[in-house]
C-alpha positions in Angstrom: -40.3 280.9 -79.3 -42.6 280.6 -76.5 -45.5 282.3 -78.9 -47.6 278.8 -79.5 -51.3 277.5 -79.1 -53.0 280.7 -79.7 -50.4 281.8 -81.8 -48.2 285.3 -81.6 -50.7 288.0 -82.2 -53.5 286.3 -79.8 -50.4 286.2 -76.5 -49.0 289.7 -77.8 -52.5 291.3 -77.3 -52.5 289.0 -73.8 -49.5 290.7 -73.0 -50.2 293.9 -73.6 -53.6 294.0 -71.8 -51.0 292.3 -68.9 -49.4 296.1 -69.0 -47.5 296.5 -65.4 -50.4 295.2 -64.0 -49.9 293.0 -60.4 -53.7 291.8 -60.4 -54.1 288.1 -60.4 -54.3 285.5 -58.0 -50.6 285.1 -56.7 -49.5 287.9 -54.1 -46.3 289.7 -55.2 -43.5 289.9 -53.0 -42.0 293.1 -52.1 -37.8 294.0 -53.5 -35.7 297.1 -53.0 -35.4 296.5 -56.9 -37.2 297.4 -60.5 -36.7 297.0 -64.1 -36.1 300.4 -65.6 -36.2 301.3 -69.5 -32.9 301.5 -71.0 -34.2 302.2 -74.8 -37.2 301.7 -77.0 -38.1 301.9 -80.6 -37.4 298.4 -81.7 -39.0 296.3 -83.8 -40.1 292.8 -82.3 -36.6 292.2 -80.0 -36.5 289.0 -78.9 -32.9 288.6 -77.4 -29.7 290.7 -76.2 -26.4 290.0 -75.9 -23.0 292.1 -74.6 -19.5 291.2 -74.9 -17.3 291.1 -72.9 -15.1 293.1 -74.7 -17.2 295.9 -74.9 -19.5 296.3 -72.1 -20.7 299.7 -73.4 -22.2 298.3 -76.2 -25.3 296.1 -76.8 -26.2 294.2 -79.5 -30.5 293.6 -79.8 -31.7 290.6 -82.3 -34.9 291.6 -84.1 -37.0 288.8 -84.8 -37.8 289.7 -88.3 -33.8 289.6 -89.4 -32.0 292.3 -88.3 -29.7 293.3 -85.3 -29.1 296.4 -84.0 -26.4 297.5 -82.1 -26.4 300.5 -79.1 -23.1 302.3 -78.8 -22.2 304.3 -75.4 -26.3 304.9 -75.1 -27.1 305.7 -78.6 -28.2 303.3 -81.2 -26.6 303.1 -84.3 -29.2 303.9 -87.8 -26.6 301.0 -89.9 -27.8 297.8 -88.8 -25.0 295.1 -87.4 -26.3 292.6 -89.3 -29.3 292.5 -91.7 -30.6 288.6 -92.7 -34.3 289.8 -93.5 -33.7 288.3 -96.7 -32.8 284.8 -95.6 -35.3 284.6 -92.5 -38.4 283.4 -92.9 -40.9 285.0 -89.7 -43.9 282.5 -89.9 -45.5 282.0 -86.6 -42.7 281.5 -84.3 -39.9 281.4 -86.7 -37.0 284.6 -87.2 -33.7 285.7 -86.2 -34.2 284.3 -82.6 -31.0 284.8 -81.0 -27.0 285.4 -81.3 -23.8 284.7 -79.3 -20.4 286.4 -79.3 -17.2 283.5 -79.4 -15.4 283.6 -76.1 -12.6 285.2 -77.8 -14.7 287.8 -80.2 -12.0 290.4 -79.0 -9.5 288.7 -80.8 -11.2 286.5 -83.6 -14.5 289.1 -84.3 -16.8 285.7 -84.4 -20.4 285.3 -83.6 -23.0 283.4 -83.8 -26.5 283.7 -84.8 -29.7 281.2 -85.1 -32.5 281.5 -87.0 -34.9 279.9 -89.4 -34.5 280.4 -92.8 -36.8 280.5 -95.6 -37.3 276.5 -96.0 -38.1 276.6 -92.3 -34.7 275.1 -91.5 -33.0 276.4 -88.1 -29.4 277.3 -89.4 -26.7 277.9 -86.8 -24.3 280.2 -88.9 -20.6 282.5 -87.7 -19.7 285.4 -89.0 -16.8 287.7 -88.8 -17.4 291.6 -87.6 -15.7 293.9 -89.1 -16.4 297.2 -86.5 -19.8 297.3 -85.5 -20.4 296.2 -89.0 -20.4 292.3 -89.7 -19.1 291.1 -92.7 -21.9 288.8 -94.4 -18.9 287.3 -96.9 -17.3 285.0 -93.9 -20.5 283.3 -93.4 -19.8 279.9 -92.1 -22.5 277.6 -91.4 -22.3 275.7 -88.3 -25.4 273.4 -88.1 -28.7 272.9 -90.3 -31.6 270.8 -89.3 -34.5 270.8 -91.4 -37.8 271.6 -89.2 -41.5 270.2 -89.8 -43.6 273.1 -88.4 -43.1 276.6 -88.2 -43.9 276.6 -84.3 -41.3 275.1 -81.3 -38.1 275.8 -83.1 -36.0 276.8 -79.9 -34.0 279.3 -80.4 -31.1 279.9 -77.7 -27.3 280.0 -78.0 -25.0 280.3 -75.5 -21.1 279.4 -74.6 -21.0 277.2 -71.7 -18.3 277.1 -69.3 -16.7 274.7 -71.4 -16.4 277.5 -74.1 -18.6 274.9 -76.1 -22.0 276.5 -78.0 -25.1 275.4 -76.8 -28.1 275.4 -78.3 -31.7 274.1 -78.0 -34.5 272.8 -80.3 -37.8 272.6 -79.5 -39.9 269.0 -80.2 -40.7 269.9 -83.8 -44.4 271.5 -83.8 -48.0 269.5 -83.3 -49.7 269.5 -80.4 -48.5 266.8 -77.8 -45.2 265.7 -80.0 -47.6 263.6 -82.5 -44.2 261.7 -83.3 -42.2 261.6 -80.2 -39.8 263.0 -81.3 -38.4 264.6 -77.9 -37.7 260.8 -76.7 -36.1 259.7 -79.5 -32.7 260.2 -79.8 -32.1 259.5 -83.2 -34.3 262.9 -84.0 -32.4 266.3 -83.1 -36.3 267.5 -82.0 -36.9 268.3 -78.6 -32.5 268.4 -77.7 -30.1 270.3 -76.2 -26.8 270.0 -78.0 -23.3 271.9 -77.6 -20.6 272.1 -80.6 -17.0 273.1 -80.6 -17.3 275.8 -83.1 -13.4 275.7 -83.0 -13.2 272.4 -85.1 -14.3 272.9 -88.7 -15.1 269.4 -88.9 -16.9 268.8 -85.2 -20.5 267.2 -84.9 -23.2 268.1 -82.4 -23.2 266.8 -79.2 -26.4 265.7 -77.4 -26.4 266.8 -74.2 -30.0 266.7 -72.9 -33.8 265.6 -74.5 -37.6 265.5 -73.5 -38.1 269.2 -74.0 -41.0 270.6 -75.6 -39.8 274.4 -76.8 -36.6 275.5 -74.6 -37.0 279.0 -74.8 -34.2 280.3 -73.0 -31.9 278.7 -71.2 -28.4 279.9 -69.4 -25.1 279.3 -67.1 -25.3 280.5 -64.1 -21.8 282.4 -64.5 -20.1 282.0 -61.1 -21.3 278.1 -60.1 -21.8 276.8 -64.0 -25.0 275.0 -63.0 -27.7 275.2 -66.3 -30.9 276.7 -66.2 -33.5 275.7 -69.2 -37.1 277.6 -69.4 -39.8 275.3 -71.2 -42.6 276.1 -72.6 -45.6 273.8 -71.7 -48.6 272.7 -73.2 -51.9 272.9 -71.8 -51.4 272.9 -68.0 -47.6 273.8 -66.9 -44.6 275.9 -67.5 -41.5 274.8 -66.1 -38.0 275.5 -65.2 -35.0 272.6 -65.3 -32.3 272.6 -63.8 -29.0 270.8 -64.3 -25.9 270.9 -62.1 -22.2 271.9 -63.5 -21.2 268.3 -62.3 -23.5 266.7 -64.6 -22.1 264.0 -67.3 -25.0 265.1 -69.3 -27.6 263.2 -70.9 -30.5 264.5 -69.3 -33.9 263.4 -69.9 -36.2 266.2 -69.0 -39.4 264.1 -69.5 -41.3 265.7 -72.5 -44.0 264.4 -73.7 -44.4 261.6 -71.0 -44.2 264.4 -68.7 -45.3 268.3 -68.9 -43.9 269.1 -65.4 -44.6 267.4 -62.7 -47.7 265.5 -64.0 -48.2 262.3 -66.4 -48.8 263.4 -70.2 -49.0 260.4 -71.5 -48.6 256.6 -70.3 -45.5 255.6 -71.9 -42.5 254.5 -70.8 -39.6 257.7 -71.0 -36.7 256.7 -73.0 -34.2 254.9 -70.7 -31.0 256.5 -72.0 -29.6 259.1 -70.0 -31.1 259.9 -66.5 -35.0 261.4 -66.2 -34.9 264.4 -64.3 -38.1 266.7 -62.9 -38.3 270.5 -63.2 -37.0 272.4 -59.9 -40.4 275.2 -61.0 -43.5 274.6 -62.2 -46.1 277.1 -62.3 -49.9 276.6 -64.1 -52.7 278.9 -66.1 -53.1 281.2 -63.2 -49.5 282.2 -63.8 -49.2 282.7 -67.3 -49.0 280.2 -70.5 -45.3 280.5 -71.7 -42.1 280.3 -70.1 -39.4 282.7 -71.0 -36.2 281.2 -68.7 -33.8 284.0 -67.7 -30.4 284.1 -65.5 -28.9 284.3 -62.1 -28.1 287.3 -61.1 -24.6 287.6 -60.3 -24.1 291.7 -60.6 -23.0 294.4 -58.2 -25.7 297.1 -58.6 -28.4 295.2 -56.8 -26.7 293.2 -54.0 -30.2 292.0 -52.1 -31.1 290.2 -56.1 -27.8 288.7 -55.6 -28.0 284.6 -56.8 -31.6 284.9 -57.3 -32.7 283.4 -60.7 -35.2 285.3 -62.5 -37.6 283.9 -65.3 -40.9 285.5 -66.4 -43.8 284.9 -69.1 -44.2 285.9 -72.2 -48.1 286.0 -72.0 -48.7 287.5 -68.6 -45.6 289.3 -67.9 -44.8 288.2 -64.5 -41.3 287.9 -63.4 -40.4 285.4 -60.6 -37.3 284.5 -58.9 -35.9 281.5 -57.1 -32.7 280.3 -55.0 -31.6 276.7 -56.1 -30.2 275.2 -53.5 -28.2 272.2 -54.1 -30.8 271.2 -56.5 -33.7 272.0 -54.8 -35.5 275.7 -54.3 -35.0 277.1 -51.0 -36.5 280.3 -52.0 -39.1 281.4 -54.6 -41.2 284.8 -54.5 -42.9 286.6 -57.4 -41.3 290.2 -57.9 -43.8 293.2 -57.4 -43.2 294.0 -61.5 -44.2 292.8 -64.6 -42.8 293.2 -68.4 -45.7 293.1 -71.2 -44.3 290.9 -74.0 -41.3 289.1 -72.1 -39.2 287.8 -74.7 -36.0 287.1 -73.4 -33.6 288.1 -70.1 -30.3 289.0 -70.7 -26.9 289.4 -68.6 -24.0 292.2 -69.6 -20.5 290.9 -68.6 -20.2 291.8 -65.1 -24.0 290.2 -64.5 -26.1 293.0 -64.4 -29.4 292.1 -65.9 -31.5 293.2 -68.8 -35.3 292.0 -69.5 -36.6 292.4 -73.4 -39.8 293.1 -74.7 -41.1 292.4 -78.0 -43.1 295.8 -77.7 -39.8 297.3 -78.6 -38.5 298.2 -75.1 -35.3 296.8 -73.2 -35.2 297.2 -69.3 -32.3 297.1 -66.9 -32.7 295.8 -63.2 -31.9 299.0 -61.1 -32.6 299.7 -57.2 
């Protein structure tokens, strides 16, 4: 999760004292658009997700192990899914996110990561049975023991491939004591996808050199891949990688945090070493929380805008990626105390999640 250096109590009281607030040093932007609150009365939500199957219905991961699901407007008192039991919540660890199979309206699979009691980031499917999932087909899809409770990733998506992505973060200690980001023979600090069709199929490494990816995405009508990572002591930063990509990305952690030298090594020569399209510094905020591209049809003037925030000063940005390169950034005239995560519904409206219990939807 994005909740490191001064740990998550320290940024949650940060973010709260953030409120709505527009004061700071960077001048907001006026939009014909807000976030408006959909629901509250959550505990800790850290991620969203809708199928496409049923767009009336939204399912919200708790961090502490439990995911609730909203039915035509009203939330449901039976939980979807309840893992307190097997989820350990130190630091930045919990039930972090989940991901419906492309299919889930004829199979009923999803997906769900989070970090179990060892510490261990488990990738595991289950079956729903109604709005009820079945614990009994539990499937686990990936394990990968984790040496600090801090930087563990978190994000699972499909890709347009209809492979699962995920993202782990460089394993905890400040500055990557190990490396383990540039070395490839260490799932730390990766991007990976995983045909979850084949029983038997191994992770795929499709990027490295990231610090904490805490929330990356597709956009849904081009394909291109947007990654939010959460810096260290001077930048946050958002990467970019276009559909056409072989993959094999090096995204420069730690020789790099941004744009600027971290250390005076040599990156790791596999792959090709890319640089963020956004940076932004301390004046901004202190952790990343990477969000979508706005493909819906309620607000036409946000239309292909990618909005991000952070978690720590709730500020929401957007940018235009243009052929690689922004042609157009602006910070939006709102904020969201506790940012945890974006989401999108199935015909790309947009939803931004606080861990203050609250979800918001992008209205004019």
């Amino acid at each position: 999760m994005p909740f490191r250096r001064v740990g998550l109590a320290a940024l949650c009281a940060a973010a709260l004292s953030a409120g709505i607030a527009l004061a700071g040093d960077e001048r907001a932007a006026r939009s014909g658009y807000r976030f408006e609150v959909l629901m509250r009365g959550l505990q800790e939500p850290v991620h969203v997700a809708v199928p496409a199957s049923q767009p009336n219905t939204m399912y919200v991961v708790e961090r502490r192990g439990r995911i609730r699901v909203r039915v035509g407007g009203r939330l449901r008192a039976r939980p979807f899914l309840d893992l307190r039991g097997k989820v350990s919540t130190n630091t930045e660890q919990g039930l972090l996110s989940m991901a419906f199979h492309p299919r889930f309206a004829r199979n009923h699979l999803f997906y769900v990561y989070y970090t179990g009691r060892s510490g261990a980031i488990r990738i595991v499917e289950y079956r729903a049975r109604g709005f009820v999932a079945d614990r009994r087909t539990a499937r686990q899809v990936v394990a990968v023991k984790h040496p600090a409770p801090n930087h563990n990733g978190g994000q699972l998506a499909f890709g347009p491939d209809g492979r699962l992505y995920f993202g782990i973060g460089d394993g905890g200690g400040r500055g990557d004591p190990s490396n383990l980001s540039q070395t490839l023979s260490s799932p730390m600090g990766k991007l990976f996808r995983i045909d979850v069709n084949r029983r038997a199929a191994r992770a795929q490494m499709m990027g490295y050199g990231l610090r904490n990816p805490w929330r990356f995405s597709f956009d849904r009508r081009t394909g291109d891949l947007y990654i939010g990572d959460v810096g260290q002591d001077a930048w946050e930063e958002i990467d970019f990688t276009p559909a056409e990509s072989p993959g094999l990305e090096n995204y420069g952690w730690r020789v790099w945090e941004g744009e600027a030298r971290n250390t005076n090594e040599e990156p790791n020569p596999s792959g090709m070493l890319v640089f963020p399209v956004h940076v932004y510094g301390r004046t901004g905020g202190a952790a990343v929380t990477g969000g979508f591209v706005y493909r819906g049809r309620g607000v036409p003037e946000a239309r292909g805008r990618y909005f991000f925030g952070d978690f720590a000063s709730g500020r929401v940005w957007t940018i235009v990626v243009d052929q690689g390169l922004v042609t157009e950034y602006r910070r939006e005239p709102f904020s969201v105390a506790g940012l945890s995560s974006f989401a999108e519904g199935p015909h790309g409206e947009l939803y931004a999640v606080s861990i203050f219990g609250a979800i918001y939807r992008l209205v004019r």
